[in-house]
N, C-alpha and C positions, 0 to 999 in steps of 0.2 A: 475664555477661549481665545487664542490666538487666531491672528490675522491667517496664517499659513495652517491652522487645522479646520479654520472652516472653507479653505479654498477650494473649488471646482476641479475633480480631478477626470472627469468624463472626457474619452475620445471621441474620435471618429472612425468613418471605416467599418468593417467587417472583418470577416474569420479570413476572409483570403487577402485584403488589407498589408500593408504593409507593416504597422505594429503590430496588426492581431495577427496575423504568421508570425511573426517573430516573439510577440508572446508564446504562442502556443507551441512551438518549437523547442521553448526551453522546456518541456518535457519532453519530448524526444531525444533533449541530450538527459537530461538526469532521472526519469522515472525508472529506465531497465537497470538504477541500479537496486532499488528497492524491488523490485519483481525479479533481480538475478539474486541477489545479494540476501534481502531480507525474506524472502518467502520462498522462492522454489531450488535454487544451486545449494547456495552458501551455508545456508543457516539450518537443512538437514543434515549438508555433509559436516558441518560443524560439532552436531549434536551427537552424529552417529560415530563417525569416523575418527574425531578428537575425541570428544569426552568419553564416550559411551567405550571406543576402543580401548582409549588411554585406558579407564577403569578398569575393564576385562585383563587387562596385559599385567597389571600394575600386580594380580592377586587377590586384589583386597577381596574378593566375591567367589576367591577359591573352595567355599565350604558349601557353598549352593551347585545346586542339580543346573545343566547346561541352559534351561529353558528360563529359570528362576534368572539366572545371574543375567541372560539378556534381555530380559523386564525391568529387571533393576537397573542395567546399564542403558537400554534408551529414556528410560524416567529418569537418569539422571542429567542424560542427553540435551532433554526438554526443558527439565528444570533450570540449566544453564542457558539456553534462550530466553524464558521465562525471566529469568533475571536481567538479561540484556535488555530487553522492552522494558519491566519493570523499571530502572535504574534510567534508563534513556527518557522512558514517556514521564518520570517525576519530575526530571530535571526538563523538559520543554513546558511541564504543563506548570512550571511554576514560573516560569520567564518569559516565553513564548507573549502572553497578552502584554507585559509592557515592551517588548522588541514592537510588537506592533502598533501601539500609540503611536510610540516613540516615531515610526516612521511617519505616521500623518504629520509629524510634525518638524520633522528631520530635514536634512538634502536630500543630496540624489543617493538611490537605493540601489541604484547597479553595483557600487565597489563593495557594500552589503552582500550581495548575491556574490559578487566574486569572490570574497574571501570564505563564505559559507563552501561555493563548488570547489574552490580549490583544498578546503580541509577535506570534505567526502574523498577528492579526486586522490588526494595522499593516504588515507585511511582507506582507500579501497584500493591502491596499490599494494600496501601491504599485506593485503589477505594474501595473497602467493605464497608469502612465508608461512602462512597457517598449516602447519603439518605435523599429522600424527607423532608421538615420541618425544624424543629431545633433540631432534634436527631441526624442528622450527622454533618459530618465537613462543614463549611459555602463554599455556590459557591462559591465564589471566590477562597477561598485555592483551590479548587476541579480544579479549571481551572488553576491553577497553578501547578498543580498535574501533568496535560493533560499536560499543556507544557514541562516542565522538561522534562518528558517522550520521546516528540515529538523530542527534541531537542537532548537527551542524544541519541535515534534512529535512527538519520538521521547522526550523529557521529559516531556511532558504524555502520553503513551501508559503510560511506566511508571509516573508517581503512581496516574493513572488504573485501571491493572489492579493494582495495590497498594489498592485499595479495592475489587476483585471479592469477595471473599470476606466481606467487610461489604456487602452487597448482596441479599443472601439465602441461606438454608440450604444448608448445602453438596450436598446432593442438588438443587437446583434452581440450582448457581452455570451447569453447561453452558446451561441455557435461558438463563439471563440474559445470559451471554457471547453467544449468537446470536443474542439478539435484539436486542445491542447493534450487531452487524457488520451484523444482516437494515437496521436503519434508517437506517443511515448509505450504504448504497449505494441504497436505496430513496431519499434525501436526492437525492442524486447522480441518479439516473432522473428526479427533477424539475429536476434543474438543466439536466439537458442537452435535455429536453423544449422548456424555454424559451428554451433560444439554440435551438434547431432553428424552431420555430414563430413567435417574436417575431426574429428577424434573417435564418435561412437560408433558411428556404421563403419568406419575401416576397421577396427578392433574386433568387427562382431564379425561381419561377411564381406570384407575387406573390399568395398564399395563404396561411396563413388572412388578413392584410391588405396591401396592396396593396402596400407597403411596409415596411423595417425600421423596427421601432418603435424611439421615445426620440433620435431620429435618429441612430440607431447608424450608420457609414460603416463597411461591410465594407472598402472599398479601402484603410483606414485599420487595419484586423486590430480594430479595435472589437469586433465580436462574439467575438474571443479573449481580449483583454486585459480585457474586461468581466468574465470568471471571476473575478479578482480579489478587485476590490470586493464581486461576488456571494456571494462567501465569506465576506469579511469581515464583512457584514451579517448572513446566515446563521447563524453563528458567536456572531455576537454576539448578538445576539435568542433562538437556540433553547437554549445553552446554559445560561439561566434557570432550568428546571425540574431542571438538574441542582443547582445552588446551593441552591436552596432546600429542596428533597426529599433528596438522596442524600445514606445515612450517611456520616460521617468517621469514621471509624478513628480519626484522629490523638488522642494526650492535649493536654488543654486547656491551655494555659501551660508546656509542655514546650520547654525551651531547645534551641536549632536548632543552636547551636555545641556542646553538647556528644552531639546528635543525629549532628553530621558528623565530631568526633573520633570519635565511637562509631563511627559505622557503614566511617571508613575504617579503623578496626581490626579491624572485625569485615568488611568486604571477604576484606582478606586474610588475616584465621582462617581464613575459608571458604573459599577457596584452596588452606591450606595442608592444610586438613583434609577435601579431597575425597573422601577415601577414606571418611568416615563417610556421604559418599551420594552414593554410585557409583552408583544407578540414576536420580539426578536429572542427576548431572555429564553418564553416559552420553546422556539423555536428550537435554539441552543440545545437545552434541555433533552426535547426529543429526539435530535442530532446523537448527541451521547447516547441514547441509548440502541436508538436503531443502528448507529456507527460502529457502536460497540458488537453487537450482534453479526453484523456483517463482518467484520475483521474476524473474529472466531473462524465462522469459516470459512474466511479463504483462506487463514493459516492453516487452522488443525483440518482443514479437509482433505489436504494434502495427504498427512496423516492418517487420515481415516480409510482413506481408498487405498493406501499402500498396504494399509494391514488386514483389510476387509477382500479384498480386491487381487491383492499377494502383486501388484504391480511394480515393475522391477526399475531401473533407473530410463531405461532405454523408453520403456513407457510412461517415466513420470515427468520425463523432459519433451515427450510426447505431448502428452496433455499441458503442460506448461505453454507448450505455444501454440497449441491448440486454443485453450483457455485466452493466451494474449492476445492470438489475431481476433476472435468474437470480441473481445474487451475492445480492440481498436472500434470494432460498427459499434457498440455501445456506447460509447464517447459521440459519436455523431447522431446515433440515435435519441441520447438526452439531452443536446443540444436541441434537437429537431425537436422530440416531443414536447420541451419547455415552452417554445414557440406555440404548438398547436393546442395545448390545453392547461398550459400554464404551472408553472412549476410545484405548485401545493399536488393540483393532482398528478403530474408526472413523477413525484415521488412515491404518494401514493400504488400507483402503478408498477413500481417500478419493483417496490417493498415486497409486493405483493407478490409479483410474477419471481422474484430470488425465494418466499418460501416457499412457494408452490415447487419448482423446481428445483429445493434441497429437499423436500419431505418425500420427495419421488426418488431422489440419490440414496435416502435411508432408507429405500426400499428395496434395497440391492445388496447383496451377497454371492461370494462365490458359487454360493449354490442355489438359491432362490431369487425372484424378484418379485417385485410387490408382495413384500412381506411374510410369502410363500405362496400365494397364490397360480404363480409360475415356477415352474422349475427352469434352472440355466440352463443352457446346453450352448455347443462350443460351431461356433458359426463359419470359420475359416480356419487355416493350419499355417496364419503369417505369422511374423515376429512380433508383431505388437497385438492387444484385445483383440481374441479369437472366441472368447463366447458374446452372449446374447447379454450379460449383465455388464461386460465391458464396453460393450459400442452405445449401449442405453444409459450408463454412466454418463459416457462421452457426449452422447446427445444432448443431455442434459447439462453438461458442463456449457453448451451456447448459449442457454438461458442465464445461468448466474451470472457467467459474465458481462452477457448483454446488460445486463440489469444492474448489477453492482455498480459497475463504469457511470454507465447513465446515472446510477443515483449519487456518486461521488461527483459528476458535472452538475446535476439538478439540486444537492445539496449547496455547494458554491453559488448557482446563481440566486437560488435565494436568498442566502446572505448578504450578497447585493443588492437584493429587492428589499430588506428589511433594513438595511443597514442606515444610519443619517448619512447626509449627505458630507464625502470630506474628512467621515471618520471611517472610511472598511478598510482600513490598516487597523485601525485599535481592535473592529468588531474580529477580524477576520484572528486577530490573537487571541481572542475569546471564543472564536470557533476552534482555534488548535486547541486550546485547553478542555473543549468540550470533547477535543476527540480522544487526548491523550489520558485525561485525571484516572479514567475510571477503566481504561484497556485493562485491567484483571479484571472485569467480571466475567468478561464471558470466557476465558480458561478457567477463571474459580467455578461458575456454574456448572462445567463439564466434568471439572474435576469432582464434584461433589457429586451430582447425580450417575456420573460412572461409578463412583466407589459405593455411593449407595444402593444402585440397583444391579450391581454387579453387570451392567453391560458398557460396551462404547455406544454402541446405538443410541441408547436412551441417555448415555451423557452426551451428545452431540444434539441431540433430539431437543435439549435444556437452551438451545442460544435460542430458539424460538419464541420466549420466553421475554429477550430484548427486544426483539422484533416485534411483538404482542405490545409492550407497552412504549414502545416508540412511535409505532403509528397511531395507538390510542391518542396517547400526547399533541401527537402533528395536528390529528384530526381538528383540536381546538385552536391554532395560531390562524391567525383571521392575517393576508398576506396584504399590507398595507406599508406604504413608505413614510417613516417619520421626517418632520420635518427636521 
């Protein structure tokens, strides 16, 4: 082991600290673009709008009844996402752990992060060209567009939490992981603030002005494709204050080539020598599964409430920043609960209270709730959830979020807690890996038990499933610090 991988990388300071705000900040510039980009703007209207349209226009589903052809056109919608994550999570989860060695053992990690933000910041400019037909750039590049992005993200996410623990003292790393997550979805509640107010409400009831600003053309998907750019600007501008404030870790003039022979040796040391910490490998392990569960759905839930629910755009960019602002208390919330009862049971908790309050989301239908024990019925005559199954959706939507955030902060900081000392850059690459190898299961689970039980109910009902055997798993990681 090298002199600079067994080196002390712990700060000082707290969350509101002068590196821990500026750690936590670079979420703020780059998380809204994954919450615009990878799950609620981008990556519907991609599926729907490009593939799904492009196919219907094209013929080829000319011999199917109206209903058929656009089943088969949003499945193919999906399936072109599907492969975007596919393709992206293979490609990080196989590089991903030795980028992360490599850094415990590397220089400084800022010009790392800068050249990761500045690829995102170029590949989410381009989405603007992303348009139906042959006037934009062809799907394919488009989806090559999506991986870069995905791939260059999930890189900048490990260098990035490879400097959490240079950020401030290790009793204060949980606050500063949450208040990294709280700002970066709070980020996100103003982005979508401002496509809602400056394009969608002038188009509807020409309010707050009388028309879309900047002469955005909705009929043009303008107000989607504008997320892009919006990021990339974003991104670009706020990540500043991380640059110039937050510590590096990294040794100064430390050779990079002999950082990545190191660290892919000591990759699979680590590998081979899991057995000297079995409570972090364990740990890992139930990560992936309960991670895996969680991601299902917040992607496909989206999904599920548009088609269950009949919720239209106006109301899913609703619930989108509905959903972000609760994700910002969530992030401080799992900072704070790490504190008060320690991160093993704050996941716990945390696990627990997201399926409570998704097994009560699938208990909701346009026409029933709780399973039918109530019938709907329609509560107001406003523009957005006017019955009693939309606003109890909605309700519920505070819980996952609260909850999923917090256990994305309370995942990280036990990473920390479990990590050796000097190596959570290498571990935290074997935590991407953990998160990325196995992102099919929970669409294959859904996919399998929808087609077998012929409902979406009960294939959604299927991620619970991960959740079941991730907490089982946690239950036994005994939360101790190796030496």
């Amino acid at each position: 082991m090298t002199s600079a991988a067994m080196r002390s990388d712990e700060g000082v300071g707290g969350a509101l600290g002068k590196t821990g705000f500026a750690w936590a900040i670079f979420e703020w510039a780059r998380n809204p673009y994954y919450i615009l980009i990878v799950i609620y703007v981008f990556a519907p209207y991609f599926a729907r709008d490009i593939i799904g349209a492009d196919l219907l226009a094209s013929g080829e589903l000319a011999g199917l009844d109206a209903e058929t052809a656009k089943q088969t056109a949003n499945a193919r919608g999906q399936a072109a996402i599907a492969s975007v994550t596919k393709w992206a999570g293979l490609v990080a989860a196989l590089t991903a752990p030795f980028l992360g060695a490599a850094l415990d053992r590397g220089g400084r990690r800022k010009p790392i992060v800068a050249i990761m933000l500045g690829t995102i910041a170029v590949m989410s400019w381009l989405l603007w060209y992303a348009i139906p037909g042959d006037e934009g750039l062809p799907t394919e590049l488009v989806m090559v567009i999506l991986v870069v992005a995905y791939v260059s993200y999930t890189y900048s996410e490990v260098t990035h939490n490879s400097m959490l623990t240079a950020a401030g003292t290790p009793d204060r790393v949980p606050m500063i992981s949450g208040l990294g997550l709280a700002l970066g979805n709070l980020a996100a509640v103003l982005m979508f603030m401002a496509l809602v107010g400056f394009f969608v409400l002038p188009s509807m009831i020409g309010w707050p002005f009388s028309e879309p600003q900047f002469g955005v053309d909705l009929d043009k998907f303008e107000h989607m494709r504008i997320a892009g750019p919006l990021c990339a600007v974003w991104l670009a501008v706020f990540s500043i204050p991380f640059f110039t404030h937050a510590k590096d870790p990294g040794t100064k003039g430390a050779s990079w080539i002999k950082a990545i022979r190191e660290g892919t040796g000591a990759v699979f040391s680590t590998l081979r020598e899991a057995s000297r910490y079995r409570q972090l490998m364990k740990y890992l392990v139930a990560r992936m599964f309960y991670a895996d569960g969680m991601a299902a759905l917040l992607t496909l839930g989206a999904v599920y409430v548009s088609l269950f629910l009949e919720w239209g755009f106006l109301e899913m960019t609703c619930y989108a920043l509905f959903g972000s602002l609760w994700a910002f208390a969530g992030g401080i919330f799992g900072g704070w609960l790490d504190t008060k009862v320690g991160v093993k049971a704050a996941l716990f908790i945390e696990v627990f209270g997201m399926v409570v309050a998704f097994a009560l989301q699938l208990s909701l239908t346009k026409d029933v709730m709780l399973f039918g024990l109530v019938s709907n019925f329609q509560v107001w005559d406003g523009l957005v959830f006017q019955t009693a199954s939309d606003l109890t959706y909605l309700a519920l939507v505070t819980v996952v979020a609260v909850t999923a955030t917090a256990s994305i902060s309370s995942s990280r900081a036990m990473l920390v807690e479990l990590a050796p000392p000097g190596r959570s850059g290498e571990f935290f690459g074997l935590y991407a890996i953990a998160g990325t190898i196995t992102v099919w299961m929970g669409p294959l689970l859904v996919e399998l038990f929808t087609t077998g039980f012929n409902s979406q109910r009960i294939g959604m009902a299927s991620v619970a499933i991960l959740f079941a055997i991730g907490a089982t798993l946690l239950a036994f990681v005994k939360v101790e610090k190796p030496e």
